[in-house]
N, C-alpha and C positions, 0 to 999 in steps of 0.2 A: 504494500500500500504506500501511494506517495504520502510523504510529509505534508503539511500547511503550507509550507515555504515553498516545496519543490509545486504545490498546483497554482498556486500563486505563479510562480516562473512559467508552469508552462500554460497556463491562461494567457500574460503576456506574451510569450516566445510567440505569438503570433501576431504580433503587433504590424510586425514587420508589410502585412498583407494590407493594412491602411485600412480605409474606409472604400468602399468599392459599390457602386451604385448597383441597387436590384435586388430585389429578395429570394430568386432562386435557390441559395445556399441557405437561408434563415427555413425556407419551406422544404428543401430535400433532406439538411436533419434532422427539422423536426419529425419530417414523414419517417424516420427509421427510427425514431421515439415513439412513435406509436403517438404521434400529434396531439400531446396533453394538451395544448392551446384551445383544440375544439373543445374539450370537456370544463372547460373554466368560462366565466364571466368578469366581465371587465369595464372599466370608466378606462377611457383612454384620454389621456391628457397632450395635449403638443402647446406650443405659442412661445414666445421670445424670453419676459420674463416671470416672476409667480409661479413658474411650473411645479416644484418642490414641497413650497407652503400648501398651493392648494392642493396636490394631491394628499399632502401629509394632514390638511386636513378633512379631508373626505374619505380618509381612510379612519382615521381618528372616533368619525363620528359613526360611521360602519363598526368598529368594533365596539362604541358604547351602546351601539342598538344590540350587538351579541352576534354578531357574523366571524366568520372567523374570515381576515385578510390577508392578502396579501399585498406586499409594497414595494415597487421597482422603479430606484431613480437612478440619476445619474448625474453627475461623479458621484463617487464615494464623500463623504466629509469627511471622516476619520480613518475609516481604515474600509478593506475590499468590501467587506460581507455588509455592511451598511447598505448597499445599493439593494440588495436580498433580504425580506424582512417579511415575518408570518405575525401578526398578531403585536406589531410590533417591534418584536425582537429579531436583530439581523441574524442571517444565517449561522450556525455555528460551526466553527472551523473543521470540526470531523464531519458536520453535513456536506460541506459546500468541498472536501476530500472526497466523499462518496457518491455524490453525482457530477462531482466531474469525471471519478474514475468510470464511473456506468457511461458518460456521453462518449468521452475520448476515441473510445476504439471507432465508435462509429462517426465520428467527426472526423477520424487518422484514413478511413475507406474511403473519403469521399475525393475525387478527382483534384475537384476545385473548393480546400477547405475554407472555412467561412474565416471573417474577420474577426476581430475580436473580441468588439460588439454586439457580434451577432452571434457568436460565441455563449458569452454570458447573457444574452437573452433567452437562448435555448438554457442554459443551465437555470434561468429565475423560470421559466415556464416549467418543466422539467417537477422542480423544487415546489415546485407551487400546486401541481399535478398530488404531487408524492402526499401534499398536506392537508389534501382534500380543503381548501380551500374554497369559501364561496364565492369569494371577488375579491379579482385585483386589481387596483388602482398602478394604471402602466402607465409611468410618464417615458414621452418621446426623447428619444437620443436628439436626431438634430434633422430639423424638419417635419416631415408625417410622412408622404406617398411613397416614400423608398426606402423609410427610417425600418429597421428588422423587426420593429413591435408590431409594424403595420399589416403581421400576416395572421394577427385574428380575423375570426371574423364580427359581425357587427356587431358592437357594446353594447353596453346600457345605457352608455351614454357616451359622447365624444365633446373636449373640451377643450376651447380654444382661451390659452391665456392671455392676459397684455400683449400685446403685437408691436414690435419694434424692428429697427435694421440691425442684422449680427448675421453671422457666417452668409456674407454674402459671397463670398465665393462660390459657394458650396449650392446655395439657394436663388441665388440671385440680387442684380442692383436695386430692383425696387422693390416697395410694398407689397404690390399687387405678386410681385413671378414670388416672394415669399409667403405672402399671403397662400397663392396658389397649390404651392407644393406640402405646406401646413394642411390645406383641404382635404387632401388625398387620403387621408385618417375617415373622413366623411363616405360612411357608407350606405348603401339601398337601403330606406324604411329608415334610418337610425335618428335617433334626438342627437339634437345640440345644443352647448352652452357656448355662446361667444362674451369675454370679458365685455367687448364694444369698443367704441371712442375713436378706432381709427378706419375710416371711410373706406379707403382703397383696400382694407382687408376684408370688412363686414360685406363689399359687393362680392367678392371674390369667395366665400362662403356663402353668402345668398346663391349666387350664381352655381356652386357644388350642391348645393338641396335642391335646387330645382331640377336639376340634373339627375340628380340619384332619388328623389323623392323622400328626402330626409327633411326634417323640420328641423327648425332652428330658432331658437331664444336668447337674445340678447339681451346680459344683464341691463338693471336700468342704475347706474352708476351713481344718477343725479340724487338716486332715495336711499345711498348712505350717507349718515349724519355722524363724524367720530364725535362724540364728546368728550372723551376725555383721553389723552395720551401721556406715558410715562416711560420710564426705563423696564418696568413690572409689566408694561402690556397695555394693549387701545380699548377703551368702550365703543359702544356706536351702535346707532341703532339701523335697523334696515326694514323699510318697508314694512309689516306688519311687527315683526320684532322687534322688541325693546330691552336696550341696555346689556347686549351680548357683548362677550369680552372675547380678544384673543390674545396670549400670552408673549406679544410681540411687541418691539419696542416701535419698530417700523411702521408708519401712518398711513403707508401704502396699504396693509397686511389686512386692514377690513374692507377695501376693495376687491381683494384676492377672498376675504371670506364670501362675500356675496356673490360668487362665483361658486363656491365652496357649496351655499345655502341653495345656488337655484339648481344644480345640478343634484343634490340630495333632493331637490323636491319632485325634478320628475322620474328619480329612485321609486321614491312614494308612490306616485301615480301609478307605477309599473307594476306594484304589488309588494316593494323592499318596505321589511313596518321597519320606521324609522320615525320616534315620536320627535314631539316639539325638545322634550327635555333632553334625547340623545344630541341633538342638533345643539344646541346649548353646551354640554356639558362635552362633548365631544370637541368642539372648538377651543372651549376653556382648556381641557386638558392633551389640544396640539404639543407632542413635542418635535421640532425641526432646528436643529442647529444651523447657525453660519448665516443666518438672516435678519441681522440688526438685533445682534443675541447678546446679551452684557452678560462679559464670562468672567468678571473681574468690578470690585469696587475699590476705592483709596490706592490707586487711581481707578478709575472708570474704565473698563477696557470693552470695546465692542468691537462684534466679530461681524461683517456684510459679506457676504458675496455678490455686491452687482460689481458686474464683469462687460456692459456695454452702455453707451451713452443714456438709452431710455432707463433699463436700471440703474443708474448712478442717479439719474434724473430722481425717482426716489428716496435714494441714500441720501441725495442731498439735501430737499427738501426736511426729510429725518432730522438730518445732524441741525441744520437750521431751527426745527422747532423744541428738538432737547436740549442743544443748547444757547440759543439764542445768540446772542453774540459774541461768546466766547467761541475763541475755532481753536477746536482741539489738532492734536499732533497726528499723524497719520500714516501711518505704516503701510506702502505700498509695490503689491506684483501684481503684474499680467501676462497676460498671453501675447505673444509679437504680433500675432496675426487679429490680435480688438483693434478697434476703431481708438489706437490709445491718444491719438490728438484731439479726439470729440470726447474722448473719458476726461480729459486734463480739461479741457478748457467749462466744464462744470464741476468740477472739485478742485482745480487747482488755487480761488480763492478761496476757500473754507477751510482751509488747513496751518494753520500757525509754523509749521515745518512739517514735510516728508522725509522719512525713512525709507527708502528704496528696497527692494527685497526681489531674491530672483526663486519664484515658487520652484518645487521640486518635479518639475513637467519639461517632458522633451519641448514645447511648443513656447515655454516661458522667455520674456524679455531678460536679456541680461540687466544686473539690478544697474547697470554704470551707464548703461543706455537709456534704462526707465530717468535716471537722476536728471539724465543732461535733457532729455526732454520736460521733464518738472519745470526745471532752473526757466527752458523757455519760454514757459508759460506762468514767468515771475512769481515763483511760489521758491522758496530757503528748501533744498534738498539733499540728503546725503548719502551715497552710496552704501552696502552694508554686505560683508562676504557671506552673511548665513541669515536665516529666519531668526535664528535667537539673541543673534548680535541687532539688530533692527526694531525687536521687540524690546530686548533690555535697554536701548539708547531713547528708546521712545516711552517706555515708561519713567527711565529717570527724567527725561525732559520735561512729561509732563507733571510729576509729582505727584505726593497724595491725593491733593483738591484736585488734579487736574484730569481730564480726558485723553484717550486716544484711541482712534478708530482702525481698524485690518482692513482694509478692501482691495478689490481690483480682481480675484480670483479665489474659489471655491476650493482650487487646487491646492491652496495652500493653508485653509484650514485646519486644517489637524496639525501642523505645524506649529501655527500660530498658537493656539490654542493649547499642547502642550507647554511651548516656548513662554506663554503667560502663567500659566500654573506654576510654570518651575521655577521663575523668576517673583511670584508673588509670594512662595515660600522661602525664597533666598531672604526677601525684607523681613519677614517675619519676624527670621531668626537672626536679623542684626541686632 
């Protein structure tokens, strides 16, 4: 039997093979799995940002009605088996050993093996198969019509979140060819949830229901009311509810609930008992790291993953309303290939100084290349060899009273995130 380490290697060792358009390979292992995807049901999630939150909360409030779930995102935040999650709890290391060993041989038979995305989609179907699970809440890799989750078939529901520009190489320059290829999740007969707000996408999914004779519900955005926001988490009412909380510091986050809410309600309709109080009590008790998460107090430390201009657009907003006019220190990676001159030029004034950081991803900016683009977007930045040298400069910068923010990349959460733990313990013990 392999090790934890060694499935871990060889899940990666196929890295090699990229991201490769078509789901041939995603439908011919699973066809030698004996196709658990058809015996499962699903909320399928794709759209730019929110993907994570709102699945994590739709799954949240599914298992306070008493379903058992399952939960597939993407990246990991802490470590692999995160992305792999039954009831909750990520896969555990002797599971996610034991179906890989059951895929491999038949994944080693095939011609043309799958990627490695497509990889670990077959191992969470698979997993999820094994756990007799009622529903899985599947968020999309990247895109929807070609993305490897796209080979269920028709949901309970398909869910399009905030819509913004990112991986446009991949998807295309505009709204609409991204919009479009996000559609492709839209199948015959199926309901939708679209967040809303951005025109050239909501045609482009009108236009997929008409098509495929799916119907489609656009959140109405304008009947969330936050009342109250904190480091603890938003109130806000919506539309016949009142006074629901989610345990997010991020003011975006009941935006992303009310996506959350309308999509558990045509659940409901469908025959899922899902009461008013699970819906409540299930968003109360979301947990999703790395989303405007305070994982640290004396100093303040908060953890974001927006990683393109519309989610930063967010993040900023955020740091703006918690802390007003104080601009905390800010600890930043990304990925070379973000839009990172449209990320800087909405966070490069809210930040008192940057700490540059090069996340631990083939794809990541050099931290000396991120700095010198800070510098030119007139914000005080400094280069930093490692995550924990960047984190401890920036917590001492900021001091006790003071703030500091992680953003720019998901990839580098777990880092971070360790790297503050171990440095809030060092004070301690001065």
């Amino acid at each position: 039997m392999m090790t934890y380490d060694e499935t871990i290697d060889w899940i990666y060792s196929i890295f090699w093979r990229g991201t490769k358009r078509g789901l041939s390979r995603t439908y011919e292992l699973l066809d030698k799995l004996g196709n658990p995807q058809k015996k499962l049901k699903f909320v399928h999630v794709t759209g730019t940002n929110g993907k994570g939150s709102t699945c994590a909360m739709i799954e949240s409030v599914l298992r306070h009605a008493g379903y058992k779930t399952g939960l597939y995102t993407s990246p990991y935040i802490n470590r692999f088996n995160d992305r792999i999650r039954v009831n909750g709890r990520e896969i555990p290391d002797d599971e996610l050993v034991r179906v890989t060993e059951y895929v491999r041989p038949y994944a080693e038979s095939m011609e043309n093996m799958c990627s490695e995305f497509e990889m670990i989609t077959c191992l969470g179907m698979e997993y999820f198969y094994e756990q007799n699970c009622d529903i899985v809440v599947l968020e999309v890799g990247m895109g929807g019509e070609l993305d490897s989750t796209n080979v269920i078939d028709v949901p309970e529901c398909a869910v399009m979140t905030a819509m913004g520009m990112d991986h446009t190489k991949e998807l295309g320059s505009t709204m609409s060819a991204i919009a479009r290829t996000k559609a492709g999740i839209i199948k015959a007969g199926g309901d939708v949830v679209s967040y809303g707000g951005v025109p050239d996408a909501e045609a482009e999914f009108a236009a997929r229901c008409r098509e495929v004779g799916a119907s489609l519900h656009t959140v109405d955005q304008d009947a969330v009311t936050v009342t109250h926001t904190g480091l603890e988490g938003c109130r806000f009412d919506y539309k016949g509810w009142k006074d629901l909380f989610v345990p997010f510091a991020g003011t975006y986050q009941p935006h992303n609930a009310a996506v959350a809410i309308d999509t558990l309600e045509i659940l409901r309709k469908k025959g899922w008992k899902i009461s008013d109080e699970d819906i409540r009590a299930g968003l109360a008790g979301t947990d999703w790291p790395g989303r405007f998460e305070v994982i640290n107090r004396n100093p303040t430390v908060i953890l974001d993953g927006g990683h393109n201009p519309h989610g930063i657009k967010a993040t900023a907003k955020s740091i703006t309303e918690q802390f007003g006019g104080e601009k905390p220190v800010i600890v930043m990676g990304v990925m070379a290939d973000k839009d990172v001159d449209g990320i800087l030029d909405i966070v490069a004034p809210l930040g008192r100084k940057f700490y540059a950081v090069r996340p631990d991803f083939h794809r990541s900016m050099e931290a000396a290349d991120l700095a010198e683009k800070i510098r030119a977007h007139g914000a005080e930045a400094e280069a930093c060899a490692t995550i924990p040298e960047g984190v401890q400069k920036a917590m001492a910068d900021a001091g006790p009273d003071g703030a500091v923010v992680a953003l720019g990349s998901l990839y580098m959460s777990g880092d971070v995130r360790a790297a503050v733990y171990a440095e809030a313990d060092r004070l301690k013990k001065e």
